[in-house]
C-alpha positions, 0 to 999 in steps of 0.5 A, spaced: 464 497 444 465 504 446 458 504 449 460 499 454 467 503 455 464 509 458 458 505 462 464 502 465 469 509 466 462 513 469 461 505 474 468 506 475 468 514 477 461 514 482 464 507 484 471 511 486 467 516 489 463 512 494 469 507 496 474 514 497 468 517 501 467 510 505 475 509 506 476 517 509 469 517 514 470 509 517 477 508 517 480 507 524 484 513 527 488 507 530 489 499 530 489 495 536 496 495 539 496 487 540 496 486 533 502 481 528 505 485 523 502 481 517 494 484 520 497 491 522 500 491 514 494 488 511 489 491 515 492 498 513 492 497 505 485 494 505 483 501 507 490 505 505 488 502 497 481 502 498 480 508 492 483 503 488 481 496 489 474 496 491 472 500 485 476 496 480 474 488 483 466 491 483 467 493 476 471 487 473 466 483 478 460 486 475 461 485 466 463 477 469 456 474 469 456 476 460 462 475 459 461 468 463 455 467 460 457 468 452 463 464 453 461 458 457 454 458 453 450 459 459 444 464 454 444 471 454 445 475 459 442 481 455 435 477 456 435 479 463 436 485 463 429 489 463 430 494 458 436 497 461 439 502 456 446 501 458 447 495 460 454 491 462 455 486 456 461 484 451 456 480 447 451 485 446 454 492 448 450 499 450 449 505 445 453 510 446 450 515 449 453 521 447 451 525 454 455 529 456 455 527 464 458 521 462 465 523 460 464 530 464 463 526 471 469 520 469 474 526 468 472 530 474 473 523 478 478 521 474 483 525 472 484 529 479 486 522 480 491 520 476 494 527 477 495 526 484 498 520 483 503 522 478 505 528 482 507 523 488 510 518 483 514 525 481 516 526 489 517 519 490 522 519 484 526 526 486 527 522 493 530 515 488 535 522 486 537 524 493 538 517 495 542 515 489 547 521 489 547 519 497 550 513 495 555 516 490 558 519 496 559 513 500 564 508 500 565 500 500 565 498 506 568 491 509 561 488 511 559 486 505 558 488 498 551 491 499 554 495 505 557 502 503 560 508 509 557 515 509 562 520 512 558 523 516 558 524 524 551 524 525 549 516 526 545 513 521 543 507 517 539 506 512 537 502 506 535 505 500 534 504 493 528 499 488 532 494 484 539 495 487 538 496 494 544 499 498 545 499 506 547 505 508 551 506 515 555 513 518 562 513 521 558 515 526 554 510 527 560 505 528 563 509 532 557 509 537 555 502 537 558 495 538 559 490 534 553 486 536 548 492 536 551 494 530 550 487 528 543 487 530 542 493 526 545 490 519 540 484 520 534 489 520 535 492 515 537 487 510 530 485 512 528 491 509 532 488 503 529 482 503 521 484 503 523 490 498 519 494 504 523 501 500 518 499 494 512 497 497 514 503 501 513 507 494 507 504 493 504 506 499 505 513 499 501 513 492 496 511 495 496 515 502 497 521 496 490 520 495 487 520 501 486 526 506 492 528 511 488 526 517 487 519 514 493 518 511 497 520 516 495 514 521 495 508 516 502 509 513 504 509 521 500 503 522 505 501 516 511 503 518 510 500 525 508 493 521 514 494 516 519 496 522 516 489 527 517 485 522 524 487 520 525 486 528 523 479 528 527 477 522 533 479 527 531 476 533 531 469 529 538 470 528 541 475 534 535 473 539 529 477 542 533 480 548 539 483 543 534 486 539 531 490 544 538 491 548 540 494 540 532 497 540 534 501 547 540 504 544 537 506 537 533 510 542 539 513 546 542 515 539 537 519 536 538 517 529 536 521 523 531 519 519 531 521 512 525 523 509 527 517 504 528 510 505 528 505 511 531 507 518 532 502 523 529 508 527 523 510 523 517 508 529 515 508 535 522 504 538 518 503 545 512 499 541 517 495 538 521 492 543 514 491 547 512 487 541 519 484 541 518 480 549 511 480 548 508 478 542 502 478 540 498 469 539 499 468 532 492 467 528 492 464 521 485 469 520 488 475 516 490 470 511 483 468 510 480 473 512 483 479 504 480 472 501 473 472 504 472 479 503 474 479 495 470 474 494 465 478 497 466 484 493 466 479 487 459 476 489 456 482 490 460 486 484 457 480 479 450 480 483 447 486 487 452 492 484 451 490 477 443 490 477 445 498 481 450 500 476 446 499 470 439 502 474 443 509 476 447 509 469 441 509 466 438 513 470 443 518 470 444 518 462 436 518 460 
């Protein structure tokens, strides 16, 4: 099996390389602006994790056609392979090659990688710190037991934290609003609660570590635009669109500080939001049909066309 194990890491490395490349000089500066929170968010990821996603569904996709002809008895599917040396097959798996290309190529590709992933996780955790021991300065408060006060003058409010989220709000946050929009802002970010944004939030910024600044730099926009529309519309189903955005135009008035950590109510553009808000976009179902399309897409091709390829360059590369 170690022969197929490194036809596969060296697949998966040219495999990365070509989706990094093709993520980086395709991706769109912007996306429309009339578009819902759930396509923005789906429309970003796709791109944002492509380096990751593409090239593990085409390798899984392209070992299927042995692995399904071994077990359903469909014949061998070694047969049809032409004389490939190194063939994607669990029942007849290729020799090794012992050709240094093959794990050199694999660990330039991959290791630089998992290096920068684990920086970023690294920086994502010293963030996780800085939040917790904020919250350990905070005190409870009477808005409910997810809901603690910061002494601090400037306003704030923000929701921290991974499997215990907290709701951070400043006295001077509650000095400077009313009760309704401070009700407002309780209700966005139990929405950010609710979706486990500041999870999703990590692990998109391990993603976004992966691509270039110029790239990285518009999509986690486009997905904290999407997160921060989404909370706003949970909000307006309890306090009505019109609050929200009244409660939006003073946000903006404030000037909140926005941490580098965790999800603020002030986090994107407030004026998109609002527009968003009194004019929302027609609601369409194609953005839930269309992530299946493509995986079965790429699954297609990963089984049929891709296959044939990885096992024509590998050898071509190792022979």
């Amino acid at each position: 099996m170690i022969g197929l194990l490194e036809v596969v890491l060296l697949a998966t490395a040219l495999l990365t390389i070509t989706a990094w490349a093709a993520a980086v000089f395709i991706a769109p500066a912007r996306l429309p602006g009339k578009l819902a929170p759930g396509p923005r968010a789906v429309r970003a990821r796709l791109w944002l994790y492509a380096p990751i996603w593409l090239p593990a569904l085409l390798v899984s996709a392209s070992v299927l056609p042995g692995v399904l002809g071994t077990a359903l008895g469909l014949g061998d599917h070694c047969a049809a392979h032409a004389g490939h040396h190194h063939h994607l097959c669990v029942l007849h798996p290729p020799h090794i090659s012992n050709h240094p290309l093959a794990w050199s190529l694999t660990a330039a590709v991959l290791l630089p990688m998992f290096v920068t992933l684990g920086r970023a996780a690294w920086s994502g955790m010293h963030q996780f710190r800085l939040a917790r021991a904020l919250v350990r300065s905070s005190r409870a408060s009477s808005f409910g037991p997810d809901v603690r006060l910061l002494d601090r003058q400037e306003p704030l409010a923000l929701t921290v934290g991974f499997r215990r989220t907290v709701i951070l709000l400043s006295d001077g946050l509650l000095d400077a609003v009313c009760p309704q929009t401070l009700d407002v802002i309780l209700a966005h970010e139990r929405a950010h609660v609710q979706r486990r944004d500041t999870a999703w939030a990590f692990l998109d910024s391990l993603a976004a570590a992966l691509m270039p600044r110029t790239v990285r730099v518009g999509l986690m926009r486009e997905l904290v635009l999407a997160r921060e529309q989404a909370c706003d519309l949970w909000a307006a189903e309890r306090a009505g669109k019109l609050r929200v955005a009244q409660a939006l135009t003073k946000v903006a008035r404030l000037g909140l500080s926005q941490p580098a950590f965790g999800m603020s109510v002030a986090a994107s553009s407030l004026e998109t939001r609002v527009l968003h808000l009194l004019e929302p976009p027609q609601a369409t179902r194609w953005w839930v049909a269309a992530p299946i399309a493509l995986v079965l897409v790429v699954t297609a091709l990963g089984a049929g066309p891709v296959h044939s390829m990885i096992e024509r360059v590998v050898t071509l590369l190792l022979h």
